[in-house]
TORFI-604612 format. One record per residue (C-alpha): x, y, z; residue number from 1. Coordinates in steps of 0.2 Angstrom, whole numbers, plus 5000, padded with zeros to 4 digits. Layout:
BEGIN
+------+------+------+-----+
|   c1 |   c2 |   c3 | num |
+------+------+------+-----+
|    X |    Y |    Z | NUM |
...
+------+------+------+-----+
This chain:
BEGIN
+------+------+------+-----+
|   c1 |   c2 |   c3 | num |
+------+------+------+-----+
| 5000 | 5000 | 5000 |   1 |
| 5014 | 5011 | 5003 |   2 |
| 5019 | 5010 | 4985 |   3 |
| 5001 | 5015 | 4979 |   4 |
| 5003 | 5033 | 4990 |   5 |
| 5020 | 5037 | 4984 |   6 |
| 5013 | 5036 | 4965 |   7 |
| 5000 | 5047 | 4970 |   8 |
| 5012 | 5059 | 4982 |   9 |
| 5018 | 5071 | 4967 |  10 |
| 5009 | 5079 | 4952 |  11 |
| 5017 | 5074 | 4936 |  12 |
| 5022 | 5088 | 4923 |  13 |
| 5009 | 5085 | 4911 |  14 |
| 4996 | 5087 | 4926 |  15 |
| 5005 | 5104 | 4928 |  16 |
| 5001 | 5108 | 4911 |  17 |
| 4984 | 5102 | 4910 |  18 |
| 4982 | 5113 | 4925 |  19 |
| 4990 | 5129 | 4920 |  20 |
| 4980 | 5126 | 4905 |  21 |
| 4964 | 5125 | 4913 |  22 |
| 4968 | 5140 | 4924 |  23 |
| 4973 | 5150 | 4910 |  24 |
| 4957 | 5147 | 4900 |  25 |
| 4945 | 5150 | 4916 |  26 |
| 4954 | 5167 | 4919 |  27 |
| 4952 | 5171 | 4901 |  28 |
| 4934 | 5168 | 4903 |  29 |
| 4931 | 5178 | 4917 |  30 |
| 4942 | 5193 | 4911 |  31 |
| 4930 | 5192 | 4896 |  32 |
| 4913 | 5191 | 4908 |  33 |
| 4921 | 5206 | 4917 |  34 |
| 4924 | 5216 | 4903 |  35 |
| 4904 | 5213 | 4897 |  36 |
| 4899 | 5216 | 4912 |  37 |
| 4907 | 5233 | 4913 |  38 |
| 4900 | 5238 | 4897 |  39 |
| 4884 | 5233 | 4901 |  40 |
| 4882 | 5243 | 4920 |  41 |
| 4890 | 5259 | 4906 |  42 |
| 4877 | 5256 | 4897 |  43 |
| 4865 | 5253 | 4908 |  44 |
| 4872 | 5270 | 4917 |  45 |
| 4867 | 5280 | 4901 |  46 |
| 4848 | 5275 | 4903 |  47 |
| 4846 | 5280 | 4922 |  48 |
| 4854 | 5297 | 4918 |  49 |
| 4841 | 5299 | 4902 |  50 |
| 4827 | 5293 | 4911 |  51 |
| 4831 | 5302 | 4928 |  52 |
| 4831 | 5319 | 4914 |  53 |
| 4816 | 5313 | 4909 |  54 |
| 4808 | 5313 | 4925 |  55 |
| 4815 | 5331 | 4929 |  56 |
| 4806 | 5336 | 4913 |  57 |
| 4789 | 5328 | 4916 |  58 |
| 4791 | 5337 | 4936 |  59 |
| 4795 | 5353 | 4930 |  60 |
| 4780 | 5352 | 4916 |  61 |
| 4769 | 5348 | 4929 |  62 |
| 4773 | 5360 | 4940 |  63 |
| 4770 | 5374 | 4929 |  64 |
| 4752 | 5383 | 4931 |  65 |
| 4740 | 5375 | 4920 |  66 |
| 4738 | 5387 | 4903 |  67 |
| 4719 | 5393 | 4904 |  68 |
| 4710 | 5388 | 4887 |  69 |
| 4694 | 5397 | 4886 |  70 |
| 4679 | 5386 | 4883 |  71 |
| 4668 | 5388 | 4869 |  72 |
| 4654 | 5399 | 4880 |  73 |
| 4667 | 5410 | 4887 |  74 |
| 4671 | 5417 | 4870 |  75 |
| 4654 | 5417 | 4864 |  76 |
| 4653 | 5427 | 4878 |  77 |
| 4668 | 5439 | 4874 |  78 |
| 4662 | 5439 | 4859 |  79 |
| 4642 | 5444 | 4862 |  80 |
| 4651 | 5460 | 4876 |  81 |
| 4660 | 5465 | 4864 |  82 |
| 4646 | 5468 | 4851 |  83 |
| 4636 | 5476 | 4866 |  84 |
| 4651 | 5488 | 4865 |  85 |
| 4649 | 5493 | 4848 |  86 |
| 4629 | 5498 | 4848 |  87 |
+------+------+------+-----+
């Protein structure tokens, strides 16, 4: 048995490379997710600013005093006076 732990005691050099392999690749892949991932949270950046001015703009909108549009009977109205003032 003690034969059996002694082949299994030290990595060979082709496991070395499998595993600087592996390592290589898994840190190329999440250096890539990273980079997307940045690009996306600017992205996503950009639309929070634009709807947050968007908001801003519909508040101040809606602040403003409502413009006063005369109705139909109000100019009839204006309209009928102002004949009264002419006879």
């Amino acid at each position: 048995m003690a034969k059996k732990e002694e082949e299994y005691k030290y990595i060979s050099e082709d496991d070395y490379k499998t595993l600087i392999s592996v390592y290589q690749q898994k840190t190329f892949d999440l250096f890539n997710q990273n980079i997307a991932l940045e690009a996306k949270v600017a992205t996503l950046g950009s639309l929070v600013e634009s709807l947050n001015e968007t908001i801003e703009n519909i508040t101040k909108e809606q602040s403003k005093p409502p413009k006063t549009r005369k109705t139909k009977s109000q100019t009839e109205d204006s309209v009928e006076s102002f004949d009264d003032d002419l006879i």
